[in-house]
C-alpha positions in Angstrom: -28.5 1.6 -7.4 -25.3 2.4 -6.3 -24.0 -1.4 -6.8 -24.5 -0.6 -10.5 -22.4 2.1 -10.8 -18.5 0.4 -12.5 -16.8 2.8 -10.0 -13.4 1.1 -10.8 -13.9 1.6 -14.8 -14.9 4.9 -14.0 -11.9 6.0 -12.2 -9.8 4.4 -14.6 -11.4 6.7 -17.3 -10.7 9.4 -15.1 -7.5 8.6 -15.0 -6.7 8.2 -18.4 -8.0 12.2 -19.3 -5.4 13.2 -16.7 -2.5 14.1 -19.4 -5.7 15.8 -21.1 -5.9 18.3 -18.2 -3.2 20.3 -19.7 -0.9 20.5 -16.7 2.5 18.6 -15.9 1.8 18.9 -11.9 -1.4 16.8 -12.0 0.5 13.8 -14.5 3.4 14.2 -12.4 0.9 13.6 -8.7 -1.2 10.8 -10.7 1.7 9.5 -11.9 3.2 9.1 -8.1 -0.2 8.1 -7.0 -0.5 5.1 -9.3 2.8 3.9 -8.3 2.7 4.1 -4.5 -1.0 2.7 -5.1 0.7 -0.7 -6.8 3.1 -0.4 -3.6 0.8 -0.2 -0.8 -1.6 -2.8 -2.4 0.9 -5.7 -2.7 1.6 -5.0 1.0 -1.7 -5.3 1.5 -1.7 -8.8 0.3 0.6 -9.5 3.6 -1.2 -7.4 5.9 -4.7 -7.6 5.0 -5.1 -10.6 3.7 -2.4 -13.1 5.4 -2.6 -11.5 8.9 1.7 -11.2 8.6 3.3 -7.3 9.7 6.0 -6.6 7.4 8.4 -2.9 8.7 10.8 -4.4 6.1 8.2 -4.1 2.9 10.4 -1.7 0.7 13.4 -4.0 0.9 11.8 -5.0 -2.3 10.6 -2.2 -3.4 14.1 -0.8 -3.4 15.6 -4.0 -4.9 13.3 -3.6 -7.8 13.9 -0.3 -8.3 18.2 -1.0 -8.2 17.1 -4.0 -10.8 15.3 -2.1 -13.2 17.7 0.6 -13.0 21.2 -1.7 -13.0 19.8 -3.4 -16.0 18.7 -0.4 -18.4 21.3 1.9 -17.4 24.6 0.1 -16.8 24.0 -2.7 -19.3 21.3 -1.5 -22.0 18.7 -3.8 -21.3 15.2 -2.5 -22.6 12.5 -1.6 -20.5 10.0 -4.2 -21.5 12.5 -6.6 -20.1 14.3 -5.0 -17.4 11.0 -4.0 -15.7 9.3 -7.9 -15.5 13.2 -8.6 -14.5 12.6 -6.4 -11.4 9.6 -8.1 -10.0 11.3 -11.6 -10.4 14.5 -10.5 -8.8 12.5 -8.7 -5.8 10.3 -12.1 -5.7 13.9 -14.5 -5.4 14.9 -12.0 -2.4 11.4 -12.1 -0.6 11.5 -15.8 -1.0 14.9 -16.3 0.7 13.8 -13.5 3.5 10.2 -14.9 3.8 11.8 -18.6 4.0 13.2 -17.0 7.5 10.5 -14.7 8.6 8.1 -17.1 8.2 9.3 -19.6 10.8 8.4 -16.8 13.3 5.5 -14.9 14.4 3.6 -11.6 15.5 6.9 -9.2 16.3 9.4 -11.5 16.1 8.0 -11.7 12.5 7.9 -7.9 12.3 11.3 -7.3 13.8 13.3 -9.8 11.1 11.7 -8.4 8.3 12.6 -4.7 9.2 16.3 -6.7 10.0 16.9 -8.0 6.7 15.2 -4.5 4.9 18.7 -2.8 7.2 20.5 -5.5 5.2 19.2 -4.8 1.8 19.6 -0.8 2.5 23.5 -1.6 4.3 24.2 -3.0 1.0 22.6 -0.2 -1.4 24.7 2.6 0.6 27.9 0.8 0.7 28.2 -1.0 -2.4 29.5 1.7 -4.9 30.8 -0.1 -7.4 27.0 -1.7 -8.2 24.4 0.5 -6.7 26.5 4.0 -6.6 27.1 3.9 -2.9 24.9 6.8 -1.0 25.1 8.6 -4.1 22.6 5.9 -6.2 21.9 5.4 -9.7 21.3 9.0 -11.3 19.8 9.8 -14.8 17.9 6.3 -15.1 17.1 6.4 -18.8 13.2 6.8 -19.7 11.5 3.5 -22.0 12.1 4.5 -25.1 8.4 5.4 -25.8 8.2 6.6 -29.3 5.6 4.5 -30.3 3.1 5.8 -28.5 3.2 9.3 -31.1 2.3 6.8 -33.7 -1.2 6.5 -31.7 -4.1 8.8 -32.4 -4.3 11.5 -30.1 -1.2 10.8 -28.3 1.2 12.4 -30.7 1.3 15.5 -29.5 1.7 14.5 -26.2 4.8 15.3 -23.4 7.0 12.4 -22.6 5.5 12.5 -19.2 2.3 11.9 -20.4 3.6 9.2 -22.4 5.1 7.7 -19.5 2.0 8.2 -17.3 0.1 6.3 -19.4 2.0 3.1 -19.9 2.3 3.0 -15.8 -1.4 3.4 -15.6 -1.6 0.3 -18.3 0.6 -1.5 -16.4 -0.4 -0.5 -12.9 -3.6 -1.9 -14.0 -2.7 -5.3 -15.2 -0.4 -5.7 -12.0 -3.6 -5.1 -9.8 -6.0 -6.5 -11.7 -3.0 -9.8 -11.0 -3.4 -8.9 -7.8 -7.3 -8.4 -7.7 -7.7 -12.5 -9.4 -5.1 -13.4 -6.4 -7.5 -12.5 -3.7 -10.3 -13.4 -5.2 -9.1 -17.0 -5.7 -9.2 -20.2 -3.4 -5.9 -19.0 -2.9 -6.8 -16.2 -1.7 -9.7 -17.2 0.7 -7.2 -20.1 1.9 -4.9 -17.1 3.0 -7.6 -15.0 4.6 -8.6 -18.6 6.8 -4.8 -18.6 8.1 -5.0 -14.6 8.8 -8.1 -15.4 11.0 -6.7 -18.1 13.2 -3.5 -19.7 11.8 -3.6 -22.4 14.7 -7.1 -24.0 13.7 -6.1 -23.9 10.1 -2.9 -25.9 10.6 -4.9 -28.0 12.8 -7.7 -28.9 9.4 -4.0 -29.6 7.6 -3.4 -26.6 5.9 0.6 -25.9 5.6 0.2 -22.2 7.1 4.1 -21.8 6.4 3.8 -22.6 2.7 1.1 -20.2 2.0 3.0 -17.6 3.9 5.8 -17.9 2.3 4.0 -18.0 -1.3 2.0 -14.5 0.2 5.6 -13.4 1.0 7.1 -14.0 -2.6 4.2 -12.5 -4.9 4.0 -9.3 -2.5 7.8 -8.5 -3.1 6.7 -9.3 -7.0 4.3 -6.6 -6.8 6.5 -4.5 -4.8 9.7 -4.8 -7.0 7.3 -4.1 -10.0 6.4 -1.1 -8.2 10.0 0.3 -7.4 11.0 -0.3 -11.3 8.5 2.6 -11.9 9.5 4.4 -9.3 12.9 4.5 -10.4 12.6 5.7 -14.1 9.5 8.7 -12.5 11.9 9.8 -10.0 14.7 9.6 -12.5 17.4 7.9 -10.4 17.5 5.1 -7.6 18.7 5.9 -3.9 19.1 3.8 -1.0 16.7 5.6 0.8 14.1 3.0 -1.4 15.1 0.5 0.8 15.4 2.9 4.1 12.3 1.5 7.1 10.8 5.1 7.0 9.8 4.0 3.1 8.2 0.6 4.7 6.3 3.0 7.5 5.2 5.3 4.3 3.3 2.1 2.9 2.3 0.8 6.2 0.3 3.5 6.9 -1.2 4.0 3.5 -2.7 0.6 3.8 -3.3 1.1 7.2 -4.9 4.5 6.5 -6.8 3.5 3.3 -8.3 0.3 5.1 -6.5 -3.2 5.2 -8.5 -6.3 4.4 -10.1 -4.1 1.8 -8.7 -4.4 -1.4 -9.1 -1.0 -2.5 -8.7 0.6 0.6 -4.6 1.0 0.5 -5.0 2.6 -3.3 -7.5 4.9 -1.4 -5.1 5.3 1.9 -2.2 6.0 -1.4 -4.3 8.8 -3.0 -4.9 10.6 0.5 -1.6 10.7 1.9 0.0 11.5 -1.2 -2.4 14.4 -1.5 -1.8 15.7 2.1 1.5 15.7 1.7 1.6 17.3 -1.3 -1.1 20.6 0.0 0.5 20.7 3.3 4.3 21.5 2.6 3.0 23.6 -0.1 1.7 25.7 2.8 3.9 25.2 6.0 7.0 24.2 7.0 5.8 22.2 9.7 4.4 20.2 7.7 5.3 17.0 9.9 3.2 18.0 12.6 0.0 18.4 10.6 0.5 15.6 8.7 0.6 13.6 12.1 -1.9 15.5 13.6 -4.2 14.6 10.4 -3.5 11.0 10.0 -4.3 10.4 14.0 -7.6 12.4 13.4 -8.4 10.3 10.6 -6.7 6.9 12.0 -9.4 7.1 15.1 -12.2 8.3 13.3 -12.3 5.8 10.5 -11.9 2.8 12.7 -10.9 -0.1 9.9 -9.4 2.6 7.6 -11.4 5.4 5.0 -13.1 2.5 2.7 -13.7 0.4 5.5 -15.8 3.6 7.1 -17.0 4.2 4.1 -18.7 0.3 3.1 -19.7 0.6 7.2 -21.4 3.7 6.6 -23.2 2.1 3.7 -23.9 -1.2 5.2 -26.2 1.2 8.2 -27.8 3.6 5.7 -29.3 0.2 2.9 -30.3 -1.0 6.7 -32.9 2.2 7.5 
């Protein structure tokens, strides 16, 4: 009976009655949430899928975000243009990167992505004259969302909540992109290379082509991503493009369950929500964070959804 239920249409509905809630804290957390979800899935697309460990993901993520930013604040560019502009900038960098990264494997892999993320975050600090040095891009200008009041029963709404919804709308096309990806020949090609890149070679697959390909459309996603990012958080900082933002989104895919395509949305929502109850309460908030995520790291072996579809696999079994 369960199979039945549309649980993806009916968390999107729930979504959409967030702004209704009344409160700018819960559009400001779902707003967050629907962001770092996008993030953490298009990473997922590497990890889960093509088998490849990226430390270096928000190298994109933070060259989006600069895009985006550069575009609608220095030169005046409008949102609906500077925000596709992100994702297609972020995919040109991943492609030169990948075209590297991909010629090695396992750590080696691992180690040059995280090497040319230092690059992109060197740059971001030190270029002033373009990205604002280590001070960033301040006061990044909201869409121009006016629109949206012409709408019925949006008119009364904050520009937040305006805001929040065109990210959900657009969140949702981005992984519903990312959902057809997956679910292609494509997709199942990469998933064949993550399971033994050797034997699909050997069957005359070009394992560095689809790599590469996997590498390009994951900084898409991920510079798609930062552009939001930058206009919720209101400004752009090299600290986008810092390797303790690419250990954030490891460990929300890791946590929500890799391989599954849901699961790093899921692994999003949780830490997100941690983090936000736990420094509400302590200041040592780092150590119970850490102490949480190992408790749940070993006790949902495969991540939360992949405990969770294991759990359901044994119970339609009795």
């Amino acid at each position: 009976m369960s199979r039945r239920i549309p649980w993806v249409l009916v968390v999107a509905l729930v979504a959409m009655w967030v702004p209704w809630l009344g409160s700018r804290f819960y559009t400001f957390l779902a707003t967050d949430i629907a962001i770092l979800a996008l993030f953490a899935l298009s990473l997922n697309l590497l990890l889960g899928y093509t088998g490849l460990v990226s430390f270096g993901h928000a190298a994109y993520f933070g060259i989006g975000a600069y895009t985006s930013a550069i575009l609608m604040k220095t030169h005046g560019v409008p949102f609906a243009l500077s925000f596709p502009a992100a994702g297609v900038v972020a995919a040109l960098f991943a492609l030169v990167f990948g075209f590297f990264c991909v010629r090695l494997t396992k750590i080696y892999f691992a180690m040059l992505t995280l090497a040319f993320a230092q690059i992109v975050w060197a740059i971001c600090f030190k270029w002033n004259d373009v990205t604002g040095g280590e001070q960033g891009l301040p006061n990044v200008p909201y869409p121009e969302l006016g629109w949206m009041a012409a709408i019925p029963g949006l008119g009364q709404m904050r520009a937040g909540d305006h805001f929040y919804l065109l990210v959900l709308a657009l969140v949702a096309v981005a992984v519903a992109a990312l959902r057809r990806i997956v679910a292609s020949p494509y997709g199942r090609m990469l998933t064949v290379i993550r399971e033994n890149p050797e034997r699909a070679e050997f069957i005359g697959i070009n394992v560095r082509l689809y790599q590469l390909s996997a590498f390009t459309a994951a900084g898409f996603f991920a510079g798609l991503a930062g552009a939001l990012f930058g206009i919720f958080n209101r400004g752009v900082f090299p600290d986008f493009a810092y390797w303790t933002k690419s250990a954030e989104v490891l460990i929300m895919t890791i946590l929500g369950g890799m391989g599954h395509f849901w699961g790093p949305a899921v692994g999003a929502m949780v830490l997100t929500l941690l983090n936000q109850q736990i420094t509400s309460y302590t200041e040592y908030w780092p150590l119970i964070l850490g102490t949480i995520l190992i408790v749940l790291l070993f006790g949902f072996r495969g991540g939360i959804v992949g405990a969770l579809a294991g759990l359901g696999r044994r119970l339609r079994r009795r």
